[in-house]
N, C-alpha and C positions, 0 to 999 in steps of 0.2 A: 714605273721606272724602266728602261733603257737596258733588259739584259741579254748581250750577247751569248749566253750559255742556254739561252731557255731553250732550246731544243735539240734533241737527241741526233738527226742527222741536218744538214743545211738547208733549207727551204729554198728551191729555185725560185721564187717569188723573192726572195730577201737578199740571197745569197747567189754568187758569180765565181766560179774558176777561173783564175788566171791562166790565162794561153803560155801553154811551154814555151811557144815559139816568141812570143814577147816576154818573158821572162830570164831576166839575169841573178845565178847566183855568184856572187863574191864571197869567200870564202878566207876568216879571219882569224887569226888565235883566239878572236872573241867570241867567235860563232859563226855561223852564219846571214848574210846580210842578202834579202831576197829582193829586186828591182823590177815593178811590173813597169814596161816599156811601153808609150802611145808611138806606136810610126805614123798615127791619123794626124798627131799635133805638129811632129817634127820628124818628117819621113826622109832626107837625109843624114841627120842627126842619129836616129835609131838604125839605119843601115852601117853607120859607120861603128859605133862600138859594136853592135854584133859581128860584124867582118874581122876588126882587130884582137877580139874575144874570139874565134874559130879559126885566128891565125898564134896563139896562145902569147899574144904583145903583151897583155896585162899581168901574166903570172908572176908574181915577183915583185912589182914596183911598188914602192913606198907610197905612203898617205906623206908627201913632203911638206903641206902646211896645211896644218891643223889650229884653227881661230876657236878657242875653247867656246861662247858663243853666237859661235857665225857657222862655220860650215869644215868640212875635210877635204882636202882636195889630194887627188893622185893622177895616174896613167902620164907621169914623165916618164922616161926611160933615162933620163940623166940624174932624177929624183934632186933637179935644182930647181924646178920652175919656167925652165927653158928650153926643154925637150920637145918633141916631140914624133910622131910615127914619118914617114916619107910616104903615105899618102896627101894629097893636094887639102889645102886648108878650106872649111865647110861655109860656106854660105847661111849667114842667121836665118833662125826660124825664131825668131820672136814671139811674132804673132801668127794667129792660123784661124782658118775661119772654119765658123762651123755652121752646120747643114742641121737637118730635124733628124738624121741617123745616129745625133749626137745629142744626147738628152742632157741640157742643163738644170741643175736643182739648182735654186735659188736658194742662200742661205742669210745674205747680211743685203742691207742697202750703204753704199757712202758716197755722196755727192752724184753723181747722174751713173754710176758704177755699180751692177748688181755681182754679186761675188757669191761664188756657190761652185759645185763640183760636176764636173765630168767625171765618172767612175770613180777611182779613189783622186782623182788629181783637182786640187783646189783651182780653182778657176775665175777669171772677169770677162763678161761678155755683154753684148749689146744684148736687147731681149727678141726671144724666137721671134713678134710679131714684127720686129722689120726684116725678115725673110722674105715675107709676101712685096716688098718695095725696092730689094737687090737684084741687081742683075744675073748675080748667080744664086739666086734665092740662097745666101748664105748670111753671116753674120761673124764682123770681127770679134773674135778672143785673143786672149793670153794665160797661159798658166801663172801662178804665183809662186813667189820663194817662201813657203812655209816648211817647218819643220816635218824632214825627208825626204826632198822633194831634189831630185837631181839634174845635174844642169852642167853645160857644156863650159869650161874655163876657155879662155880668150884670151889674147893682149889688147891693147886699146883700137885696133882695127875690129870692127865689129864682125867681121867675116873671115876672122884668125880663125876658130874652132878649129882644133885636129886631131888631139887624142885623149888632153889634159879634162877629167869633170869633177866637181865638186858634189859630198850628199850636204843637206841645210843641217845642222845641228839646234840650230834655232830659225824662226823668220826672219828673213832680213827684204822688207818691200821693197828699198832703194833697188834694189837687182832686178826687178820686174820690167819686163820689156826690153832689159839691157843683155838679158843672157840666157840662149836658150835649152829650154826646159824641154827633158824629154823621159822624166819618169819618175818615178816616186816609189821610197822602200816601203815595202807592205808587209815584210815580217824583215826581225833584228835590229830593228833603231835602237837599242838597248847595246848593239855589238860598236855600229856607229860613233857614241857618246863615250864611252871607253877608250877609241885608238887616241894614240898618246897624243898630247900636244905640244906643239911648237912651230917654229918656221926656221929653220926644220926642226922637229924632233929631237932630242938627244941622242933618242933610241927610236929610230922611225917604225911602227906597224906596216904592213905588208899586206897587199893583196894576193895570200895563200896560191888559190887558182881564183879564176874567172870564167865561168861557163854559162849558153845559152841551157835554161835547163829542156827543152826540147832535145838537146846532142847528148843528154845522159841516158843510160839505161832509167827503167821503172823504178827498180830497186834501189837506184843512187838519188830517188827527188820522191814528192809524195804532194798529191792535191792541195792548191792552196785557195782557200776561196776568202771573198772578203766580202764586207757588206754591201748590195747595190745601192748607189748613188740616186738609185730611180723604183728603190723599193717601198715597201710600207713603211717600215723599220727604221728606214734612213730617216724620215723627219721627226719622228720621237726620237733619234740621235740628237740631232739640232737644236731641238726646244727642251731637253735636259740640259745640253751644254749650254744652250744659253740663258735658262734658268742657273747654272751653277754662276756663270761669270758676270753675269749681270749687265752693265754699262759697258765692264769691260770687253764684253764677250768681239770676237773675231774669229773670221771664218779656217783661221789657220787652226784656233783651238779644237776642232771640231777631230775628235781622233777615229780617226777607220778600224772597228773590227776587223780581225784575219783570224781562220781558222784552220788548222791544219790536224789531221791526225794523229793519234797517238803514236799509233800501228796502224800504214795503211791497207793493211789485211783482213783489219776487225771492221768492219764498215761502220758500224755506230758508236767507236770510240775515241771522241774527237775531244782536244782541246780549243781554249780560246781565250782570246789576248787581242789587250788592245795597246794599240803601238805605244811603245816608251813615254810617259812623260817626266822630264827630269823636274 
């Protein structure tokens, strides 16, 4: 069986650091909500909320519609749904292609569609061997809307994006390809499922602060490693989950260990958690 505790410190072989510098903490009456960011899949997308997050636009704004389960969405500054920053509206990143410096695992098959992950982020992409037949020896993906998996809000113009994102509370496929995807919570989906619900709210939840955690001191953020997506480890992940689910199983069920310190002072005293399942 499948145990993210079995070892005393991280094995670089299994286990990966999330980069400060792509990491966002959101900070909630619930806790703390930790966002590792791909700029590889959507590198406008991921330049814009860091910019608006180190100009402190998010500290404050409501979660203004919360889909008990569907998703959370925030970053109006009107907290009606119609707000937005006076930066220029973003240009979709739907899709993005990937290269061999992007390692896909393979985890389900469905219809000519293989579905599997990029690091922690659940994934559909053509398979590595038509790389060798692209012109840019690349190959189209897109990330998917599985539970915690965050994603730029829009209005019906697909190239709206501007400050408004959604985290998934649950999957919802319909959104795939429709709206895009630039990062997935890897520690606190437990803080996510909690902010209150409504459209709006009664009592709307707040985004505390907003920070890249690369801009805190040491002392304010602490190592966060998860499981690699291109480890040993990762596919006895897989084939437990999908011995537990059976028929049902889906590449969304598959839940990503994180592991983070007790104390990051004690080097070998770490816990480990695997993200929220409600």
């Amino acid at each position: 069986m499948f145990d993210a505790a079995s070892a005393q410190t991280p094995d670089p072989r299994n286990w990966r650091q999330v980069d400060p510098e792509n990491t966002l903490y959101i900070d909630t009456v619930h806790g703390r909500i930790v966002v590792e960011l791909y700029p590889e899949i959507a590198p406008r997308h991921v330049e814009r909320i860091k910019a608006l997050t180190r100009l402190g636009f998010y500290d404050g704004l409501t979660f203004h519609r919360v889909v008990d389960d569907f998703m959370a969405q925030t970053g109006d500054p009107l907290g009606t749904g119609e707000g937005a920053s006076s930066l220029p509206d973003l240009r979709e990143e739907f899709m993005f292609r990937r290269g061999p410096e992007m390692p896909f695992i393979q985890a389900a098959e469905q219809s000519r569609a293989r579905l599997g992950f990029y690091k922690a982020l659940p994934i559909e992409s053509q398979p590595d061997a038509q790389m060798a037949v692209t012109n840019d020896g690349r190959v189209s993906a897109n990330a998917l809307h599985c539970q915690g998996v965050v994603s730029m809000a829009r209005s019906d113009n697909p190239n709206s994006g501007n400050s408004q994102f959604f985290i998934m509370r649950q999957p919802n496929s319909a959104l795939d390809k429709r709206y895009t995807i630039f990062g997935r919570v890897v520690w606190g989906q437990e803080a996510v499922m909690q902010i209150a619900v409504g459209n709006p709210p009664p009592n709307p939840d707040r985004m505390i602060a907003v920070r890249v955690a690369a801009d805190l001191p040491e002392s304010e953020r602490a190592p966060i490693y998860v499981l690699r997506s291109d480890g040993p480890q990762f596919r006895d992940l897989i084939e437990e989950t999908r011995r537990e689910r059976r028929a049902d199983f889906s590449v969304c069920d598959v839940q990503i260990p994180a592991r983070v310190p007790r104390n990051p002072n004690r080097e070998r005293s770490w816990w480990s958690i695997i993200p929220f399942i409600p």
